[in-house]
C-alpha positions as CSV (number, residue, x, y, z in Angstrom):
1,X,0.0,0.0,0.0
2,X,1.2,3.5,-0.9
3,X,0.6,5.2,2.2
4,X,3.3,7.6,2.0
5,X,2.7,8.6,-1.6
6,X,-0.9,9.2,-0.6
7,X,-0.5,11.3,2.4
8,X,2.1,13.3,0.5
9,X,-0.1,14.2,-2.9
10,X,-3.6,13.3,-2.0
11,X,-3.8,14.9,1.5
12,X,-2.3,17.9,3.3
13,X,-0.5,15.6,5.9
14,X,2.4,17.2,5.0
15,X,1.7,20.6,4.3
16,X,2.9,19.3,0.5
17,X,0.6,23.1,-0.6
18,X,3.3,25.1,1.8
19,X,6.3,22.9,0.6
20,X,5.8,23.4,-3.0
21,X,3.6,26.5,-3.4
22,X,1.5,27.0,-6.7
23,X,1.7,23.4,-7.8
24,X,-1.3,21.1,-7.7
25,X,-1.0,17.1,-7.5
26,X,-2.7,14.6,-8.8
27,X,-1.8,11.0,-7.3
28,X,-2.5,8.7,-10.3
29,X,-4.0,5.2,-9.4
30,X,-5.6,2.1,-10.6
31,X,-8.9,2.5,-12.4
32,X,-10.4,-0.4,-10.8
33,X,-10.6,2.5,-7.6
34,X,-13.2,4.1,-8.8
35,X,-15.7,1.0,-9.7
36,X,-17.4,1.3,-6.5
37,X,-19.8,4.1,-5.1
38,X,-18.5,6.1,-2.5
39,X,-15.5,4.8,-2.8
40,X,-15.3,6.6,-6.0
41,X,-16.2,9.8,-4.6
42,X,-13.6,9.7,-1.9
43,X,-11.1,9.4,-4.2
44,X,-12.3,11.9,-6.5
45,X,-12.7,14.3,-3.5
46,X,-8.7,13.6,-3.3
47,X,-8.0,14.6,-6.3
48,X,-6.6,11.3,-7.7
49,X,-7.0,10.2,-11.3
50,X,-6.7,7.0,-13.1
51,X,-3.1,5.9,-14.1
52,X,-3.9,6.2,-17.9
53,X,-2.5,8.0,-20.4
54,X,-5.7,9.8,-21.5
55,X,-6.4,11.0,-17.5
56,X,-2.2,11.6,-17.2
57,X,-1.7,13.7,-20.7
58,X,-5.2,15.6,-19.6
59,X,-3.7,16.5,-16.2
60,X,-0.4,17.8,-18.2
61,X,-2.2,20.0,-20.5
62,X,-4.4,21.9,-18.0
63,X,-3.9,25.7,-16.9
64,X,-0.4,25.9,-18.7
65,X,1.4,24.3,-16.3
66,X,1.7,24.0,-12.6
67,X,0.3,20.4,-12.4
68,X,2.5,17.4,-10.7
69,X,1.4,13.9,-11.6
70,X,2.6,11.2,-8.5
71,X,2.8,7.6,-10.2
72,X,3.7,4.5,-8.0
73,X,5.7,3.2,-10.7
74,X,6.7,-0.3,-9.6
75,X,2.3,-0.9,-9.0
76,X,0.5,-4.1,-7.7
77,X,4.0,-6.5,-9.1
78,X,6.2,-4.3,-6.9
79,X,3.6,-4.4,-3.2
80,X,4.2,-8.1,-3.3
81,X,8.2,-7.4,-2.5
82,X,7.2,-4.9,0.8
83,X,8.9,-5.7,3.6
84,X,11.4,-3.7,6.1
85,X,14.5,-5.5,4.5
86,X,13.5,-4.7,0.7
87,X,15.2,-2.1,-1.6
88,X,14.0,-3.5,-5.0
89,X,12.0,-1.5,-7.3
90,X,9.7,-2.7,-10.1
91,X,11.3,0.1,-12.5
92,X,13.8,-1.7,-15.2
93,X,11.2,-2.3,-17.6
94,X,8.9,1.1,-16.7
95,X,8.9,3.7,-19.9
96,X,5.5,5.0,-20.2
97,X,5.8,7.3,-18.1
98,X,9.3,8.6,-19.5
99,X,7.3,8.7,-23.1
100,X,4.8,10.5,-21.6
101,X,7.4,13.0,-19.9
102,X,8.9,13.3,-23.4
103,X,5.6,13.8,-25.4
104,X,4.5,16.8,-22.6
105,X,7.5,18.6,-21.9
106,X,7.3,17.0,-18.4
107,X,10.1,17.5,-15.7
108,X,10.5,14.0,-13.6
109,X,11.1,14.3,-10.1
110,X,12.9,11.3,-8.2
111,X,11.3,10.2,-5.2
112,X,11.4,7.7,-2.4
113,X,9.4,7.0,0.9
114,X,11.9,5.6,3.4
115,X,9.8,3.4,6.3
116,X,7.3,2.5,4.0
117,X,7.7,-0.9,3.9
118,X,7.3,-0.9,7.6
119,X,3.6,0.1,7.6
120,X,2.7,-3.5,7.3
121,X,4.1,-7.5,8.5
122,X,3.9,-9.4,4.9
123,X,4.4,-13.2,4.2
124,X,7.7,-13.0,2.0
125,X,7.0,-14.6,-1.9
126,X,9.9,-14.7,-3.4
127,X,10.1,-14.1,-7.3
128,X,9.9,-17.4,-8.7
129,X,8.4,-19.3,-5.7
130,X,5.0,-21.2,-6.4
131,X,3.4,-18.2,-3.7
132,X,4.5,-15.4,-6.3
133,X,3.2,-17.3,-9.7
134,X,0.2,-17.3,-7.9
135,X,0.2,-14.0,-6.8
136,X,0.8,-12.7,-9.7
137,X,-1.2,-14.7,-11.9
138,X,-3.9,-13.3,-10.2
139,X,-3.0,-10.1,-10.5
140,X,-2.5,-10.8,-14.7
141,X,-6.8,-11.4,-13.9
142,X,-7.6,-9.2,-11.6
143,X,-5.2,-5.9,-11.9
144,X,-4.1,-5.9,-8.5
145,X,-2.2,-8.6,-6.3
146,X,-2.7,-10.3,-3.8
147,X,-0.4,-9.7,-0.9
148,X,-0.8,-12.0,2.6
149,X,-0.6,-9.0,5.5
150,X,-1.1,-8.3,8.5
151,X,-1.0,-4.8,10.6
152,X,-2.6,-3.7,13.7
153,X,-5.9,-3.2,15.3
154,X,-7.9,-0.7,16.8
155,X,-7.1,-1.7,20.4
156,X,-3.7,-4.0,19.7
157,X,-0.1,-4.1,17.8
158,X,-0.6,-7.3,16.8
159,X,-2.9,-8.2,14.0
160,X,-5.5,-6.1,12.0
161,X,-6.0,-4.2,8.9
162,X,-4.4,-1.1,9.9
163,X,-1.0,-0.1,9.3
164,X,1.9,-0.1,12.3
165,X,2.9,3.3,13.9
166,X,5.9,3.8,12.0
167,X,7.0,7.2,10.7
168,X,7.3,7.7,6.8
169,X,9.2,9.8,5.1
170,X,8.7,11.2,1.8
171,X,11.9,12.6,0.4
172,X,12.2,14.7,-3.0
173,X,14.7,14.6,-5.5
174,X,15.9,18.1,-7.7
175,X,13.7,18.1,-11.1
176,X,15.2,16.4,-14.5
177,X,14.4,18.7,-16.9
178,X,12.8,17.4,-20.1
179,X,13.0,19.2,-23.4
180,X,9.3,18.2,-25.3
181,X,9.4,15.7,-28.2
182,X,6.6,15.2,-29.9
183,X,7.7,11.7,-31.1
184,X,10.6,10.3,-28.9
185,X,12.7,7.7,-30.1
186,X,13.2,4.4,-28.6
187,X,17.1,6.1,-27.8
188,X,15.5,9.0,-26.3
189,X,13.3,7.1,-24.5
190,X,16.1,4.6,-23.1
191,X,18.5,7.7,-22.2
192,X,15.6,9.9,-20.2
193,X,14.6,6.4,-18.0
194,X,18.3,6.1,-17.3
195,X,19.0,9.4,-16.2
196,X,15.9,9.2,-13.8
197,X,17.3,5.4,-12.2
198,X,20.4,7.0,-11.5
199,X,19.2,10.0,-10.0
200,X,16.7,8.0,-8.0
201,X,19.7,5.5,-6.8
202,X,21.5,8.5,-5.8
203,X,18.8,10.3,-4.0
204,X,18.2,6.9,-1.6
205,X,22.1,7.1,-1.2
206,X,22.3,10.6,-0.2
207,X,19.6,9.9,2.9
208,X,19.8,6.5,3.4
209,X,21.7,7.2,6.8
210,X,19.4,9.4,8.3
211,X,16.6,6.6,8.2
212,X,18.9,4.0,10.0
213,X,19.9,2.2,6.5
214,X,23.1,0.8,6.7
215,X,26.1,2.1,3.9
216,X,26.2,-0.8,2.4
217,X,23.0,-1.4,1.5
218,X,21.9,-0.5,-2.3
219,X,18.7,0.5,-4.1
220,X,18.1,-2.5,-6.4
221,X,16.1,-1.4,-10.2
222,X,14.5,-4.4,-11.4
């Protein structure tokens, strides 16, 4: 679950209006969200769109600017490898969002939510293991996976459906600045999604310590 991502864009939790004055986010997630009454409305009432590219470019091309789009890039394949010990992101093989980037004139902006994968206890499926095919057979299906949690309850620490006290911190990287292509070339494509994996590498490096992550331990792009 992308708590931090959704406190940060699709809430005021941390004052993102103060931080980054004059800019207006839009947390992009899966359309299956909005199938259900109520449910939809909340989410609308957030201000969260559906991860397309016809609700992404839309956002991009309103009011000349001043619009930040948050994707959880690594999605339902990447949830099934939370857990406190995990640095791997579901990224290698991501480009829409770089084409899209391209195609709007789009700055991307590294970012990573250290504690995270604290927020709740998950039965490990490793990739490969009979548990993951499942998983994500499933999720080939259904468009989400299903992941074996547990978290807290109302009145213990133990088991539940809500997520452990644990602080989460959203940290955010210096803009890439992208020049507008109208058609981007596979090459141009390639060199933008590089640039972005190395600056996101380099932004968990930089803070890494101040979370209590050892020096030796790497951000993984898979």
């Amino acid at each position: 679950m992308s708590l931090g991502v959704f406190t940060t864009f699709a809430t005021e939790g941390n004052g993102f209006s103060k931080t980054f004055p004059g800019i207006t986010p839009s947390l992009a997630t899966l359309e299956g969200q909005f199938y259900f009454p109520f449910r939809r409305e909340l989410i609308l009432w957030t201000g969260c769109i559906t991860a397309s590219k016809e609700s992404i470019s839309y956002q991009l091309n309103r009011d000349k600017g001043g619009r930040a789009i948050a994707i959880v890039l690594g999605g339902a394949e990447e949830a099934l490898d939370a857990n406190p010990e995990n640095f791997d992101l579901t990224l290698k093989s991501r480009k829409g969002f770089v084409k899209l980037a391209l195609k709007h004139g789009a700055h991307l902006v590294p970012l990573y939510n250290f504690g995270e994968n604290s927020t709740f206890t998950q039965v490990k499926s490793e990739r490969g293991s009979l548990l993951r095919r499942f998983q994500s057979e499933f999720k080939s299906m259904a468009g989400f996976s299903p992941p074996i949690f547990r978290g807290r309850g109302i009145f213990n620490y133990s088991f539940g459906l809500l997520p452990h006290r644990v602080p989460v911190s959203t940290v955010v990287g210096a803009p890439i600045p992208v020049e507008k292509v109208e058609k981007p070339t596979k090459e141009q494509i390639d060199e933008l999604h590089g640039k972005y994996c190395d600056a996101l590498m380099k932004l968990f490096d930089d803070h890494k310590k101040d979370y209590g992550i050892a020096e030796d331990v790497k951000l993984n792009i898979l």
